[in-house]
C-alpha positions in Angstrom: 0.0 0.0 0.0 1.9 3.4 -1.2 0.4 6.4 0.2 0.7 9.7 -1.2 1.6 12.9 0.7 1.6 16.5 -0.7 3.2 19.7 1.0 5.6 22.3 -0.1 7.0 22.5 4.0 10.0 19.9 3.7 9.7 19.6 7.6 6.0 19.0 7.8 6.4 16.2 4.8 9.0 14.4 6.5 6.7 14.3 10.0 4.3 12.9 7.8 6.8 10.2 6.5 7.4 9.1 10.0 3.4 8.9 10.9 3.2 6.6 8.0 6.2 4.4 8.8 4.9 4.0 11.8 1.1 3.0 10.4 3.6 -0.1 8.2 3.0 1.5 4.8 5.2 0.4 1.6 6.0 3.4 0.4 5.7 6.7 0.2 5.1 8.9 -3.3 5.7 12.6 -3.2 3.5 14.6 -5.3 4.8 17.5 -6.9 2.4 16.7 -10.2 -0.9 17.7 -9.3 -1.8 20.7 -11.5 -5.1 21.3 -9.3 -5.7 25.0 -8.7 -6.1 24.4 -5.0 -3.3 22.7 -4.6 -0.6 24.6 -6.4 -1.8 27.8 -5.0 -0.3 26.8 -1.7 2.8 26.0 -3.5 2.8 22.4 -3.4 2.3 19.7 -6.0 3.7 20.6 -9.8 4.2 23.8 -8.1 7.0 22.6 -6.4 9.1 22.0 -9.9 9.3 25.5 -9.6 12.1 25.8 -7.2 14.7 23.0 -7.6 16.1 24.2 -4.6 12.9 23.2 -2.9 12.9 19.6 -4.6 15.9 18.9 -3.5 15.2 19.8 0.3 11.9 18.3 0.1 13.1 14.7 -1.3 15.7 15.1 1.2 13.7 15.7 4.4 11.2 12.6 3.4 14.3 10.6 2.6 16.1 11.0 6.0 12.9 10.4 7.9 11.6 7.0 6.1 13.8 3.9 6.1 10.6 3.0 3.4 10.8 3.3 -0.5 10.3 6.9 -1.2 8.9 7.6 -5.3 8.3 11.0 -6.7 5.7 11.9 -9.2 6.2 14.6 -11.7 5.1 16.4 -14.1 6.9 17.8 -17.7 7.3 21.0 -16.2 5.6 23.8 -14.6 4.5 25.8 -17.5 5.9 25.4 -21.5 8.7 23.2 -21.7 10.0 20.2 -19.9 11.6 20.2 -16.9 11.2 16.5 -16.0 15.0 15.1 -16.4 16.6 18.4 -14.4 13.8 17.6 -11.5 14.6 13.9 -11.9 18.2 13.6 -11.3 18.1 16.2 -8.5 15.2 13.8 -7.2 17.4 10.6 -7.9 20.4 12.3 -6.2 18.6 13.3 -2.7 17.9 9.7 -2.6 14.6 8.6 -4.0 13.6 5.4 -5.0 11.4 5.8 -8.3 10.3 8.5 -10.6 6.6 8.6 -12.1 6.2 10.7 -15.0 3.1 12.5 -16.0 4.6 13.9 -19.6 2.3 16.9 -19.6 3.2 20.4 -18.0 0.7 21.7 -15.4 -0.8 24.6 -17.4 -1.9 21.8 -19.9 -3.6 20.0 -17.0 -5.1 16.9 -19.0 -5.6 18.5 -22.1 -3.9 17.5 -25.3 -1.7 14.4 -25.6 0.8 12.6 -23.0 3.9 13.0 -24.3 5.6 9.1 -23.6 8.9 10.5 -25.6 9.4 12.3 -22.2 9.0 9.2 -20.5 11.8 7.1 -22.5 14.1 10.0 -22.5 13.8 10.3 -18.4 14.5 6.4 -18.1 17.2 6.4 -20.7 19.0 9.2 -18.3 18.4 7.7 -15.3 19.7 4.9 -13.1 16.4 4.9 -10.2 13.4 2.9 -11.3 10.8 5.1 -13.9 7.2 5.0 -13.8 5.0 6.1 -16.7 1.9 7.3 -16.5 -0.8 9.0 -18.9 -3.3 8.0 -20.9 -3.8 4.4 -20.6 -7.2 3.8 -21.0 -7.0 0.4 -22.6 -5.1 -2.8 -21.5 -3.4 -2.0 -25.0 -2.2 1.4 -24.4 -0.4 0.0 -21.1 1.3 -2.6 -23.1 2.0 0.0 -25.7 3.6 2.3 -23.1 5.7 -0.5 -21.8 7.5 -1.7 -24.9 7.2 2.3 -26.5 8.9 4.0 -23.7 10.9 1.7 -21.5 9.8 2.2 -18.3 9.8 -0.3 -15.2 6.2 0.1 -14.6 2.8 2.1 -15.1 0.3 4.3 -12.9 -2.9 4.1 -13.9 -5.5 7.3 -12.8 -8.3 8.2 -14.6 -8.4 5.3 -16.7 -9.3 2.9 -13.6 -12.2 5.4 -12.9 -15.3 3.0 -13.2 -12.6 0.4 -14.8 -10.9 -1.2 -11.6 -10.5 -4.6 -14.3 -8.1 -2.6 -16.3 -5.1 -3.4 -14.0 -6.3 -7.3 -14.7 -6.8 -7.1 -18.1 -3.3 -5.7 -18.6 -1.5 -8.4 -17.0 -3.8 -10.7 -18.9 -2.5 -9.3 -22.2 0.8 -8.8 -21.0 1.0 -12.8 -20.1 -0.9 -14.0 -23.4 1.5 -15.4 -26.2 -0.8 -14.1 -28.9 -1.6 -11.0 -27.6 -5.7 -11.9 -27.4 -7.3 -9.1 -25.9 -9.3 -10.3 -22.1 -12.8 -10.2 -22.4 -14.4 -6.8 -21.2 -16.3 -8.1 -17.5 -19.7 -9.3 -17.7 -22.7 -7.1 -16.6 -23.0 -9.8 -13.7 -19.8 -8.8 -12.6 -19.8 -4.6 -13.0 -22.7 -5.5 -10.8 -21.1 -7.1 -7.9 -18.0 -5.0 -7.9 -20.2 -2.1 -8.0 -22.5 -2.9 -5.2 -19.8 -4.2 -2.8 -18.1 -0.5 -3.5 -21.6 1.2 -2.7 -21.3 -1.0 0.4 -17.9 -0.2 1.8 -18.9 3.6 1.3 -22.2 3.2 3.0 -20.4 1.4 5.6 -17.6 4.1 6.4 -19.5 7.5 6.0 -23.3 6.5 6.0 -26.0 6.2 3.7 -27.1 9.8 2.9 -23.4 11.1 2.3 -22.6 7.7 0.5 -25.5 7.9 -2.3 -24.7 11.3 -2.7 -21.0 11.3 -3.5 -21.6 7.9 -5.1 -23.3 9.5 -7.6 -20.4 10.1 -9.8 -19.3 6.8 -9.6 -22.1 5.4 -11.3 -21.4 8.0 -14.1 -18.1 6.4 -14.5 -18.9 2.8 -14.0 -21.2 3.1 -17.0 -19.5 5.4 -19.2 -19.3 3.6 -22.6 -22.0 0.6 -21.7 -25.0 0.3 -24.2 -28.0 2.7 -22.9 -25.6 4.6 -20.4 -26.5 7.8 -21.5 -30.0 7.7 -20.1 -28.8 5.8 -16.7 -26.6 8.6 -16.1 -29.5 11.0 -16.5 -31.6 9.0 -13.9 -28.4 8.6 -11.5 -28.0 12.6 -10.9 -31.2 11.8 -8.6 -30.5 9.0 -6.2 -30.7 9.4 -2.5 -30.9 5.9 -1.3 -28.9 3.0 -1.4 -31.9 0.5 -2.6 -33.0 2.6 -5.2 -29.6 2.7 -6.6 -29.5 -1.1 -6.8 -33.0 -1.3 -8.0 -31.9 1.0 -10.8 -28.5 -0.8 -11.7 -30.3 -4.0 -12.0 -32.7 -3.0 -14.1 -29.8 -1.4 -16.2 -27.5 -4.5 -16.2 -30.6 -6.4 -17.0 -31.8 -4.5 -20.1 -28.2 -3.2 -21.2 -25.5 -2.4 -19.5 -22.8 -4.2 -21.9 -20.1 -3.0 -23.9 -20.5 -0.6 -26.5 
């Protein structure tokens, strides 16, 4: 289990890396990617690629107070340009563990294309494992990235939204001799992976809030499935947990497959 801290206070970060060293995590990711408004205002995430001064004493602080693997992710740069492989050796020489590389720049936020050249170029220069990450949205494109760019592993975000079988399918494809692309899961099973996520929810915040934020959930779990547009429609509506399941079984039942 990695867990992900943010901060631009090099001090503060590496209290935090002791809490969770203390709570048995694996390892510990650094995030100076994010491009999120709220968080670069306060100077942290991709805002800290800013300042390699401030990359190096963060990396360092984390890395002094964590026997654990410590990974950064990045971004290309802060604005135009890339600023990945200056970031990345200062962050491989103040003792990290891994990059991951997001191979846009923060004023792009996820707009246009992920640039994987970035990627190869960062793991060609590098000696500390690489990570790519960026649009991978099909098994496919994970392979693709693999074999295109180099790198020692993928991070999957907003392509496991709705599509926690994605992770599967790649190893599936990565494993087959002939390439055969894994069957897309059945409506049986979106189903039951969806209601046992509705229940862990309910179970940890209640089932008012729960409904509520699951709401956009259900928009991803059924983004691309036959007759999803409509179901989507109905789901900005649900307060209860019951009527939600009454509804998703109704949409499995009639559609709900692969489009």
């Amino acid at each position: 289990m990695g867990v992900q801290i943010f901060g631009s206070d090099p001090s503060m970060l590496a209290e935090a890396a002791r809490i969770l060293t203390g709570m048995n995590a694996d390892l510990i990711d650094l995030n100076m990617g994010c491009p999120a408004k709220k968080v670069v205002r306060g100077g942290s995430g991709a805002a800290i690629m800013r300042s390699h001064d401030k990359v190096a004493a963060v990396v360092r602080a984390v890395r002094a107070a964590t026997p654990l693997p410590v990974t950064v992710k990045l971004r290309a740069g802060w604005k135009t340009g890339t600023d990945a492989l200056a970031v990345g050796r200062i962050v491989q020489d103040c003792g990290a563990d891994a990059v991951i590389l997001h191979p846009r720049t923060a004023d792009q936020g996820f707009s246009g294309n992920a640039d994987w050249s970035l990627i190869k170029i960062l793991k060609k220069n590098l000696t500390i494992s690489v990570v790519g990450n960026g649009d991978i949205r099909q098994p496919q494109d994970g392979i693709r990235m693999l074999v295109e760019t180099g790198c020692d592993g993928i991070m999957i975000g907003r392509g496991a939204l709705g599509n926690p079988w994605i992770f599967g399918r790649i190893l599936s494809l990565q494993e087959s001799p002939d390439q055969t692309m894994p069957p897309e899961p059945s409506p049986e099973e979106r189903m039951l992976v969806i209601q046992r996520h509705l229940d862990m929810e309910v179970a940890y915040h209640g089932e008012e809030r729960s409904v509520i934020n699951f709401r956009k959930h259900l928009l991803w779990y059924t983004k691309g499935l036959s007759g999803g547009a409509l179901f989507r429609q109905r789901a900005g509506q649900f307060t209860r947990r019951d009527e939600v399941l009454t509804e998703l079984q109704a949409f499995f039942r009639n559609s709900g497959t692969a489009s």
